[in-house]
Backbone as a chain_set.jsonl record, in Angstrom:
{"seq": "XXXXXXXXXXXXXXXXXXXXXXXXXXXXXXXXXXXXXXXXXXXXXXXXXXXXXXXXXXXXXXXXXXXXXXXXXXXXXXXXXXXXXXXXXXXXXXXXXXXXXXXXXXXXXXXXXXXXXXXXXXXXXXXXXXXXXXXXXXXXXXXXXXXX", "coords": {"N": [[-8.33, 19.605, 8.376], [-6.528, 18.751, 5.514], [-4.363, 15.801, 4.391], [-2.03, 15.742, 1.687], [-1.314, 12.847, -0.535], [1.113, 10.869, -0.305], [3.413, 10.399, -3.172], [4.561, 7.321, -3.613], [2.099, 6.006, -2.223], [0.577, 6.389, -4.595], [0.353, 4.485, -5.972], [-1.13, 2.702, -6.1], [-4.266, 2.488, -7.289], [-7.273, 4.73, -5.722], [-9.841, 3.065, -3.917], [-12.858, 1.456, -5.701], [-15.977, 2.413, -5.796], [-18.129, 0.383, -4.966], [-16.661, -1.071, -3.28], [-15.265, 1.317, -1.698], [-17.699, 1.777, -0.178], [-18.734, -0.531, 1.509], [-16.131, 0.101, 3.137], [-16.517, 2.129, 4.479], [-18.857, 2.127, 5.745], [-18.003, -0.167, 7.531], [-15.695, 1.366, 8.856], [-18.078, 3.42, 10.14], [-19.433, 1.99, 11.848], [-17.468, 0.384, 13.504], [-15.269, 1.895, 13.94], [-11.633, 3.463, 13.263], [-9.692, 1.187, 12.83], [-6.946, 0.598, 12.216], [-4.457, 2.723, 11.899], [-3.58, 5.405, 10.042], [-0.915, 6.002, 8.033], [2.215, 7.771, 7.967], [4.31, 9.309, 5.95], [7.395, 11.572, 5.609], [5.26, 13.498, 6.223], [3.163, 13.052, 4.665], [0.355, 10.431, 3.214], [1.466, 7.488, 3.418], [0.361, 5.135, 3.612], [-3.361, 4.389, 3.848], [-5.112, 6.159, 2.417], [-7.665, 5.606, 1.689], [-9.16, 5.054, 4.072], [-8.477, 7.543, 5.266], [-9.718, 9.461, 4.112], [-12.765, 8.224, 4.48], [-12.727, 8.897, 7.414], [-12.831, 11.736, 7.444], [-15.088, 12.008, 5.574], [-16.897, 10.809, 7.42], [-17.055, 12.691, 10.114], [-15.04, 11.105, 11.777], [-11.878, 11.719, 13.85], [-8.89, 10.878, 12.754], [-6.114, 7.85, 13.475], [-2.968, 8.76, 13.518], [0.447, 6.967, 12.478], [4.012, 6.805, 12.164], [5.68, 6.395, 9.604], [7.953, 3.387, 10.078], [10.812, 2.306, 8.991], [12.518, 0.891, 6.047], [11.82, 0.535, 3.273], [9.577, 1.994, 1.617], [8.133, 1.589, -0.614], [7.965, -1.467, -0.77], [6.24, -1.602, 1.353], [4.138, -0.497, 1.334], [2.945, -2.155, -0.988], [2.697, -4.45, -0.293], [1.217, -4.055, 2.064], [-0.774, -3.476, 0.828], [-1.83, -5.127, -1.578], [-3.028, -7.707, -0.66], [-5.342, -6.682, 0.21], [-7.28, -5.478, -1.547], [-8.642, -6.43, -4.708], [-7.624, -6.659, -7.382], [-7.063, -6.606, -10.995], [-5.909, -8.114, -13.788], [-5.015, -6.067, -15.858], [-5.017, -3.74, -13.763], [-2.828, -5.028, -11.763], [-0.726, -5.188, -13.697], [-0.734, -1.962, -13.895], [0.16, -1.11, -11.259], [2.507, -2.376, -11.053], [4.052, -0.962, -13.538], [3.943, 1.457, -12.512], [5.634, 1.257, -10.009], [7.851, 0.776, -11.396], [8.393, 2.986, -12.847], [9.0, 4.768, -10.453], [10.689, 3.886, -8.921], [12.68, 4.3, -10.909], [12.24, 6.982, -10.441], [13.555, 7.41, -8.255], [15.918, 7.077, -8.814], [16.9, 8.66, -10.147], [17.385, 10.98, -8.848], [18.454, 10.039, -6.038], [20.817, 8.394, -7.064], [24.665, 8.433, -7.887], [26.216, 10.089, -10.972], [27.246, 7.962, -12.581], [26.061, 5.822, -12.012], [23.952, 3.926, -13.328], [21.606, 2.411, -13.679], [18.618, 0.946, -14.63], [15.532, 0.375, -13.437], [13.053, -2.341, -14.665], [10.404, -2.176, -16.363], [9.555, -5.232, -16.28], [11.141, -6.1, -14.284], [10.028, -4.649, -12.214], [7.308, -5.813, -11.878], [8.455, -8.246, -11.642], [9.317, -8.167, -9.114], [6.65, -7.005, -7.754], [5.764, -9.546, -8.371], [7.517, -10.867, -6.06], [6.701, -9.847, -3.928], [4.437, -10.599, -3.437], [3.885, -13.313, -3.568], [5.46, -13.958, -1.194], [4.022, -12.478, 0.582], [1.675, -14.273, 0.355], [2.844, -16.586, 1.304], [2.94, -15.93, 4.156], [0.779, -15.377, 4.893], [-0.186, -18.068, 4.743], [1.041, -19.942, 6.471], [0.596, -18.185, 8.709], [-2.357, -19.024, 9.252], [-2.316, -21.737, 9.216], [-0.859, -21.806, 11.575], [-2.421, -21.131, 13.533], [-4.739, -22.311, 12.966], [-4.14, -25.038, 13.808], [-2.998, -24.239, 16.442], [-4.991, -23.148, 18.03], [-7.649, -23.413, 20.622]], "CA": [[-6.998, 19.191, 7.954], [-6.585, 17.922, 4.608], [-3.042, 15.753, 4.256], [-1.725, 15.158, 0.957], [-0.845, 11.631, -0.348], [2.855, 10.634, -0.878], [3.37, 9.44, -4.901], [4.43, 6.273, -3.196], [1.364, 5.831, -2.055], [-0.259, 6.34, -5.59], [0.55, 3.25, -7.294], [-2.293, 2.005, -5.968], [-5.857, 3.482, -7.096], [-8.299, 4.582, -5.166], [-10.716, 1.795, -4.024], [-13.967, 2.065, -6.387], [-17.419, 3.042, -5.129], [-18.851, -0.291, -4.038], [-15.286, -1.273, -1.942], [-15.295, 2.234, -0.144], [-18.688, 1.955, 0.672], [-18.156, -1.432, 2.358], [-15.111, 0.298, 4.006], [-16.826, 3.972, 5.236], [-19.522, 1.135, 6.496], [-17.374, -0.854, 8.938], [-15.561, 2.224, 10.058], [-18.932, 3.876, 11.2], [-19.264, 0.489, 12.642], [-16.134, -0.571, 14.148], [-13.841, 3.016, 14.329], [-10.474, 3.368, 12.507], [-9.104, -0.031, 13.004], [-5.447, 0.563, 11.677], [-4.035, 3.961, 12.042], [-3.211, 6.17, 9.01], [0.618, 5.492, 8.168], [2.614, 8.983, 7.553], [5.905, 9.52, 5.699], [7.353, 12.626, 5.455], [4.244, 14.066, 6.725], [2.301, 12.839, 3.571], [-0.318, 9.446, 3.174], [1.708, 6.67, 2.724], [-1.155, 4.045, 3.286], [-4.741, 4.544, 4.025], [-6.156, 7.103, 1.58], [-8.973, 5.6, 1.695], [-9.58, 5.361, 5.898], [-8.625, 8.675, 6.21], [-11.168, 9.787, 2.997], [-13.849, 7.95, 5.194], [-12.814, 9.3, 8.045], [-13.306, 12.637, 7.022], [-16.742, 11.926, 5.774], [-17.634, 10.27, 8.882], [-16.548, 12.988, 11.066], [-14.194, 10.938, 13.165], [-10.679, 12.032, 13.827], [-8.38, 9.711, 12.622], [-5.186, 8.275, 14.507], [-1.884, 8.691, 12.805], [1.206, 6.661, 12.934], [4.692, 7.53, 11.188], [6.58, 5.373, 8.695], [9.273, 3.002, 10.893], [10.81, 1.414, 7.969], [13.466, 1.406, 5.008], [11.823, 0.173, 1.968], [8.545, 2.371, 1.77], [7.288, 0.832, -1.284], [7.218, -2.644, -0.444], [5.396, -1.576, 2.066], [3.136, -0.323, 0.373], [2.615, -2.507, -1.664], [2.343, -5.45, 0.811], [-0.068, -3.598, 2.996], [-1.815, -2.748, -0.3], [-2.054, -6.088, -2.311], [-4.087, -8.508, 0.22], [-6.54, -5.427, 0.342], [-7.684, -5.075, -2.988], [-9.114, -7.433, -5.452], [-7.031, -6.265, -8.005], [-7.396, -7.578, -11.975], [-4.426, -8.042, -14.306], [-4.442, -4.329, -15.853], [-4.726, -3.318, -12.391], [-1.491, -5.564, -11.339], [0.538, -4.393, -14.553], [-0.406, -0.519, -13.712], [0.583, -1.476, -10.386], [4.099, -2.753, -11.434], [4.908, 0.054, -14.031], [4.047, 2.743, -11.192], [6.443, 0.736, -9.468], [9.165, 0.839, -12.089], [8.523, 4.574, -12.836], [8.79, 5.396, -8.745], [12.218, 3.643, -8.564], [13.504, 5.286, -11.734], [12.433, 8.727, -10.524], [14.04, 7.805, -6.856], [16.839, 6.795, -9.039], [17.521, 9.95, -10.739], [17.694, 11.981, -7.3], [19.649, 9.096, -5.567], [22.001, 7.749, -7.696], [25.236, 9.34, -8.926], [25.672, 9.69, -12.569], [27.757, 6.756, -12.929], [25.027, 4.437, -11.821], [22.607, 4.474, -13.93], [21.042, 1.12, -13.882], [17.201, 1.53, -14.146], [14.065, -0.521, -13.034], [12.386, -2.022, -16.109], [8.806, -2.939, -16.251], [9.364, -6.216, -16.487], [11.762, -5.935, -13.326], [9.142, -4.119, -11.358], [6.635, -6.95, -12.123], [9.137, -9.758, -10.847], [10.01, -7.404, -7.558], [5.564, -7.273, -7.352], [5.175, -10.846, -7.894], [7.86, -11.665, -5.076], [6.25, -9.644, -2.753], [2.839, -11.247, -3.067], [4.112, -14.489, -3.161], [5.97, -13.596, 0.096], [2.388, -12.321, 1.587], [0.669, -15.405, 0.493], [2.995, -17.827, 2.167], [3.693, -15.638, 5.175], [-0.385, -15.404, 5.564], [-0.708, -18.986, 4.792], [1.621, -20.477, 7.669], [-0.253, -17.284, 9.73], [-3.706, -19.406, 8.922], [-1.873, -22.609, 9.578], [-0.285, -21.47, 12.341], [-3.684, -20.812, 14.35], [-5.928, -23.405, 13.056], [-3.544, -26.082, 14.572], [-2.809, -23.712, 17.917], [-6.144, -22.777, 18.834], [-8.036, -24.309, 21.692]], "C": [[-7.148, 18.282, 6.73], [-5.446, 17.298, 3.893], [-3.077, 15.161, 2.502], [-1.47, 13.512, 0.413], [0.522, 11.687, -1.067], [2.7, 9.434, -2.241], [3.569, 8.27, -4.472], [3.149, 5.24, -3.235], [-0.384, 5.446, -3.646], [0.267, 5.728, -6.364], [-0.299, 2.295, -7.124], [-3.51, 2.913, -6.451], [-6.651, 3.241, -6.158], [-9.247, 3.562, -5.188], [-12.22, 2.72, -5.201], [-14.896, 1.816, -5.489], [-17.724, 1.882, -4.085], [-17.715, -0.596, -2.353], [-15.1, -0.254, -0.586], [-16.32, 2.241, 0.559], [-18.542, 0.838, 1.905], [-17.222, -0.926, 3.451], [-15.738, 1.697, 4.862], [-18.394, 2.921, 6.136], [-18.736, 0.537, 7.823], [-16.155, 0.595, 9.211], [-16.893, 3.018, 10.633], [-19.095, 2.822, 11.819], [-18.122, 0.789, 13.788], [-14.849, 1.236, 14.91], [-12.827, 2.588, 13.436], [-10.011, 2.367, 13.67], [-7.715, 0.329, 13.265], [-5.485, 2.042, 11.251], [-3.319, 3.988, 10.516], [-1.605, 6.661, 9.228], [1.049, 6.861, 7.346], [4.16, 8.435, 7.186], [6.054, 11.133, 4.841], [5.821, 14.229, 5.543], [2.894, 14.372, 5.616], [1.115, 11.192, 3.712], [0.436, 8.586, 2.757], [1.06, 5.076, 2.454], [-1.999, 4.557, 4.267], [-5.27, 5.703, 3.925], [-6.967, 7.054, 1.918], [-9.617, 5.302, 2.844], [-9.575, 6.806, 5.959], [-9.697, 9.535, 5.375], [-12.461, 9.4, 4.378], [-13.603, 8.484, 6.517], [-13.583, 11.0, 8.318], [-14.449, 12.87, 6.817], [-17.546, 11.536, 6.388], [-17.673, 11.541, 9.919], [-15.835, 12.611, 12.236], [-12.773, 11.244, 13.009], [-10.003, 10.634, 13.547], [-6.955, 9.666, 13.056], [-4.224, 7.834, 13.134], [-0.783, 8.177, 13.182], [2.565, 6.604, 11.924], [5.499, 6.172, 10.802], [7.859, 4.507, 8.975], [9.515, 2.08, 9.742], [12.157, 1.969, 6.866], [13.331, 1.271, 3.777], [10.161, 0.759, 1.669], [7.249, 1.869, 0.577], [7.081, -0.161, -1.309], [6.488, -2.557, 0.531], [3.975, -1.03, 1.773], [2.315, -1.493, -0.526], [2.07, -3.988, -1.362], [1.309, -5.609, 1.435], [-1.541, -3.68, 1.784], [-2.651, -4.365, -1.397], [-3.091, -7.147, -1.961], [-5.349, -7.553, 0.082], [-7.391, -5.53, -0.706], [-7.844, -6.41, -3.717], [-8.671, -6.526, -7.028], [-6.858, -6.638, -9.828], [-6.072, -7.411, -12.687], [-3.913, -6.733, -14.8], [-3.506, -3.838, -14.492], [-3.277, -3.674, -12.053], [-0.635, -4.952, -11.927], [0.37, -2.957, -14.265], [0.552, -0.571, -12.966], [2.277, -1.464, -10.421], [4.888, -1.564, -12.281], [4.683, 0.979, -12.933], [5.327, 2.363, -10.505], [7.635, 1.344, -9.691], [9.658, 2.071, -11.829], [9.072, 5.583, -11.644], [9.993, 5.043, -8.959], [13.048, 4.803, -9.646], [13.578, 6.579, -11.226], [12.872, 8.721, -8.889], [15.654, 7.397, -7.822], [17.721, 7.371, -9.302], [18.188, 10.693, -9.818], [18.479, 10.902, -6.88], [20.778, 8.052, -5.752], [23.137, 8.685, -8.269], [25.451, 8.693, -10.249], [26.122, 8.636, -12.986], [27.544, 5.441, -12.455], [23.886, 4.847, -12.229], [21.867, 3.414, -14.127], [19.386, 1.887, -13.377], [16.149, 0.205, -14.006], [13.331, -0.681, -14.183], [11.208, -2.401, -15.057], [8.553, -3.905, -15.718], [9.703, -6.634, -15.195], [10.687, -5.772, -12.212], [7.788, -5.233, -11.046], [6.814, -8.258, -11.391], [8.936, -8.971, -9.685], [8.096, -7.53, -7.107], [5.202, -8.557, -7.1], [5.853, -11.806, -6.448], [7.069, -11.266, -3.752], [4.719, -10.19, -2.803], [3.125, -12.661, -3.07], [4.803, -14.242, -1.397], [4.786, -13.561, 1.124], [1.906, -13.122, 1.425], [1.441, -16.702, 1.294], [3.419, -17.437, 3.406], [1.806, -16.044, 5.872], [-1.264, -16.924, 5.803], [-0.521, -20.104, 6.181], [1.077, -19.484, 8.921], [-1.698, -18.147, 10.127], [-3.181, -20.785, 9.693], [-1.739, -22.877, 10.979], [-1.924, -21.996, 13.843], [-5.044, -21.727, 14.733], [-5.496, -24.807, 14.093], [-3.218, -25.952, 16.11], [-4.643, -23.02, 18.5], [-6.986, -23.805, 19.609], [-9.66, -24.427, 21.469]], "O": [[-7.764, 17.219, 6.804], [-5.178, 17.843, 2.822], [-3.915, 14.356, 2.095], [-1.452, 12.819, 1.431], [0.891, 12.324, -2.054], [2.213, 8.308, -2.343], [2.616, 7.61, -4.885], [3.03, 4.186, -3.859], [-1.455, 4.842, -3.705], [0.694, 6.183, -7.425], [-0.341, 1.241, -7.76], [-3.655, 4.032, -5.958], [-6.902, 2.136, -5.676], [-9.577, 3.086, -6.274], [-12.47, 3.909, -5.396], [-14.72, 1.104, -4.5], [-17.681, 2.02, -2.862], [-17.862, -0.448, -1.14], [-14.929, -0.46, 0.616], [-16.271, 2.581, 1.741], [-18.287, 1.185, 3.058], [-17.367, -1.364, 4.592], [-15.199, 2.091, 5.896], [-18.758, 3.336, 7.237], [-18.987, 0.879, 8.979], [-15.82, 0.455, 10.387], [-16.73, 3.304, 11.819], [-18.518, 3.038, 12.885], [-18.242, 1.461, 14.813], [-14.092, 1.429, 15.861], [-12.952, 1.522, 12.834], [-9.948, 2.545, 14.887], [-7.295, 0.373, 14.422], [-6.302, 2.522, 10.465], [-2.732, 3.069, 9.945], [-1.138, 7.365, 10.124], [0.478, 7.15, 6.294], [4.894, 7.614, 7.736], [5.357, 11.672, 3.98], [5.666, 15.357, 5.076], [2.053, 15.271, 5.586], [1.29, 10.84, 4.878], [0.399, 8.552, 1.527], [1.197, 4.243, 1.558], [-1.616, 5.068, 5.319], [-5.799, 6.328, 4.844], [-7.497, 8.001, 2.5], [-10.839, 5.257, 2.705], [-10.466, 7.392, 6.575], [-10.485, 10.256, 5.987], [-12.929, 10.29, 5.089], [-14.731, 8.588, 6.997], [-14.499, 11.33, 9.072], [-15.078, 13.688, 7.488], [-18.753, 11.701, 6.209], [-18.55, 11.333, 10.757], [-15.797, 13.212, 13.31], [-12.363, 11.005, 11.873], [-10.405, 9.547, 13.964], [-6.319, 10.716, 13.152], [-4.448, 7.069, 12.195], [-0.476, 8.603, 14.295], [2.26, 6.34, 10.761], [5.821, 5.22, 11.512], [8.842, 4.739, 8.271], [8.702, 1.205, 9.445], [12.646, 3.098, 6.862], [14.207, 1.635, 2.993], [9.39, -0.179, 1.468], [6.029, 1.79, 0.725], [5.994, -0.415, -1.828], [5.88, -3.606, 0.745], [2.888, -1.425, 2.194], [1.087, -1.527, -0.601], [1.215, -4.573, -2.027], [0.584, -6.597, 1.553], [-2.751, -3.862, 1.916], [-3.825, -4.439, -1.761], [-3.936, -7.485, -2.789], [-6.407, -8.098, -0.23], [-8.547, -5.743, -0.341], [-7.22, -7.403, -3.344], [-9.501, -5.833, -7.617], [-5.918, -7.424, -9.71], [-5.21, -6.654, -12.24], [-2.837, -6.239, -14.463], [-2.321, -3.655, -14.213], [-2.466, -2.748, -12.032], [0.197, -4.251, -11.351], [1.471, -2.414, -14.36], [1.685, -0.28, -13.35], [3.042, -0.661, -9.887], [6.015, -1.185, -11.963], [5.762, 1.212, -12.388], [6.158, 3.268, -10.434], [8.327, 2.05, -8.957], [10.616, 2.439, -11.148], [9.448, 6.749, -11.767], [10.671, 6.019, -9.278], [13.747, 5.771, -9.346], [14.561, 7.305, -11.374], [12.66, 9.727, -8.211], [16.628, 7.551, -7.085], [18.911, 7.162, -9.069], [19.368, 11.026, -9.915], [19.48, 10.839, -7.594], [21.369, 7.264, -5.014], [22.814, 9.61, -9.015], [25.177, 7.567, -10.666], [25.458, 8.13, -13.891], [28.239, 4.426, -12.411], [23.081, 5.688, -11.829], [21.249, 3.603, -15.175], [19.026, 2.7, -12.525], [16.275, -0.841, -14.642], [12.91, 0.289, -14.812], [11.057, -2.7, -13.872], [7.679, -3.989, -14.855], [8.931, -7.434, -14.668], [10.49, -6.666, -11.39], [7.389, -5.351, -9.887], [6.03, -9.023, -10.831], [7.918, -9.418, -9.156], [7.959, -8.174, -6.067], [4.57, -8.923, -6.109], [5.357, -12.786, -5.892], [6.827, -12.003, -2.796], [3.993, -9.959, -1.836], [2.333, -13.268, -2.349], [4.044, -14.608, -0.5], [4.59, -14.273, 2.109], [1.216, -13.317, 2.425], [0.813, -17.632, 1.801], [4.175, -18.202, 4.004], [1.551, -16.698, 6.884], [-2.276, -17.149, 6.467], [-1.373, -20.794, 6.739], [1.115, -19.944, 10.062], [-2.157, -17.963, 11.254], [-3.639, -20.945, 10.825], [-2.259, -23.823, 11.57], [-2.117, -22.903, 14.652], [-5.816, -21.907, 15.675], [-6.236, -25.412, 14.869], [-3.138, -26.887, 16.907], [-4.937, -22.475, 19.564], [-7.0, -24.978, 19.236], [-10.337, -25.129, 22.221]]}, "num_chains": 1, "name": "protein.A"}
């Protein structure tokens, strides 16, 4: 079985060499951790689990997209992950833009035509990583002060 990935999904690149190895490492290790997230019966995160899965030979478990905003999720799940450099970030953000515009075309009628700039897409990336860094920081917080 070889599933496609949902464009969503490709506004992130593939991890490079040393990162997947690390990652096709701790799944022969460990097993698929975190199940391979489907929408519309495409990859909308973990390319690169179900890649290593594949070349591991282990089946990998699938779980389907409960959600309404598929690219911040994405992009959420995706951002902590990755060690990402500023190119990287700005691709990141125009993919972004480009994705809304071309959900914009199909789901907007013609007399809304407001479009997603760059610059837009950029702010909408930096809230959501600020968002993940102070949700994971009071997560850290949270634990160091409650643990026994």
């Amino acid at each position: 079985m070889n599933l496609e990935h949902h464009n969503i999904a490709n506004i992130f690149p593939m991890m490079q060499d040393n990162e997947y190895q690390g990652l096709l490492s701790d799944i022969r290790k460990n097993g698929l951790v975190q199940p391979i997230v489907l929408l519309e019966g495409k990859i909308l995160d973990g390319r690169n689990r179900y890649k290593a899965c594949l070349e591991l030979g282990i089946d990998p478990e699938f779980e389907d997209y409960q959600g309404n905003d598929p690219a911040a999720y994405v992009v959420s799940q995706n951002l902590h992950r990755r060690h990402l450099n500023e190119t990287q970030r700005a691709s990141v953000a125009a993919k972004l833009a480009d994705l809304e515009n071309g959900e914009a075309g199909r789901n907007r009628s013609a007399n809304l035509q407001s479009k997603t700039t760059r610059k837009e897409a950029a702010e909408k990336l930096k809230e959501i990583t600020n968002s993940f860094r102070l949700n994971y920081c009071q997560y850290l917080a949270y634990h160091k002060f409650n643990t026994k």
